[in-house]
N, C-alpha and C positions, 0 to 999 in steps of 0.2 A: 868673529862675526860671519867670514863668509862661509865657514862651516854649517854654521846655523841658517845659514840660507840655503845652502844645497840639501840639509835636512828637512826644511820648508819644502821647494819646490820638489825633494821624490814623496814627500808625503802626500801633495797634491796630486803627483803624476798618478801615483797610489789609488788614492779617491777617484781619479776620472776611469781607470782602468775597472774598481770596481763598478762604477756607474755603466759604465759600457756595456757590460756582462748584463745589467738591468733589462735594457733597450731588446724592445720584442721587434713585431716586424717593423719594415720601413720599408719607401718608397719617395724618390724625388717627385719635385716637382710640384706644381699651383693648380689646385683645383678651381674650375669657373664654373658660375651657371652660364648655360648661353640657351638662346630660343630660336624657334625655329623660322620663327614670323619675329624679328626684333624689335620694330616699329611697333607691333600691337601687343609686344611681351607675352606671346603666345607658344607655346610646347616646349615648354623647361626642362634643361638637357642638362648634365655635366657633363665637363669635359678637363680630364689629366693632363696635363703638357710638360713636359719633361724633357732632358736630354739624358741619354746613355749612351755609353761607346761614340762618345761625338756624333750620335744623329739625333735630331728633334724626333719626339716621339708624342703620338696624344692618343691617348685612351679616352672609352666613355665609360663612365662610371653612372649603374643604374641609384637611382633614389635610396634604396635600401643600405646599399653599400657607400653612400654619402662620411657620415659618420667615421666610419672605418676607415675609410680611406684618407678624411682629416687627420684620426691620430696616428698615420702611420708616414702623412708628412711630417707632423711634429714630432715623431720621434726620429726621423731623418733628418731633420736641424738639428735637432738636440746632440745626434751622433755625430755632424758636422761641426757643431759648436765643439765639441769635449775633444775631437780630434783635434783642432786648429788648436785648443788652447794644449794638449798636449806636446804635438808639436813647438809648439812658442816657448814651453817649459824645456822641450829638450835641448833648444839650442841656447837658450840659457843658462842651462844647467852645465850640458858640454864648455862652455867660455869659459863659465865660472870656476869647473874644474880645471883647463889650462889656468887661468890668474892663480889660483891658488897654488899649484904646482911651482910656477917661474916664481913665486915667491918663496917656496921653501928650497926652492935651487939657490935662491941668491940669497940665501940665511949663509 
């Protein structure tokens, strides 16, 4: 059984590694509308805010490039998402490989 699990989770590590390779640009961070006059919702701006290198960063992002810049957050979680759960797979996988070692030691 626990064989067939560490076959499981490199077959998944597998699939995220190719999904990785998928992922075009990316960039952190929450795109806002903000305005210039907020009371009267008047001169509609975006604004990137983000951290890198531990400093808070905020870019403005003109209209056109709105869009673009949505999917290039989302595929920045996406690549955060498949790392994390890679991660989780590999220390899982690592234990699992000790347990099953100390068990064919103590055969």
């Amino acid at each position: 059984m626990n064989r067939k699990e560490l076959k499981k989770m490199e077959k998944e590590i597998e699939g995220i590694k190719k999904e990785l390779t998928g992922i075009g640009e990316m960039r952190p961070g929450s795109l806002t509308r903000q305005y210039r006059k907020p009371n009267e919702k008047e001169g509609p701006y975006y604004q990137l805010s983000y951290m890198h290198k531990m400093k808070s960063r905020t870019d403005y992002v003109r209209p056109q490039f709105v869009e673009q810049t949505r999917n290039q957050i989302t595929a920045y979680k996406r690549f955060k998402k498949l790392t994390q759960r890679w991660v989780d797979l590999g220390i899982a996988h690592a234990k699992l490989r000790v347990e099953i070692a100390k068990k064919e030691l103590a055969k």
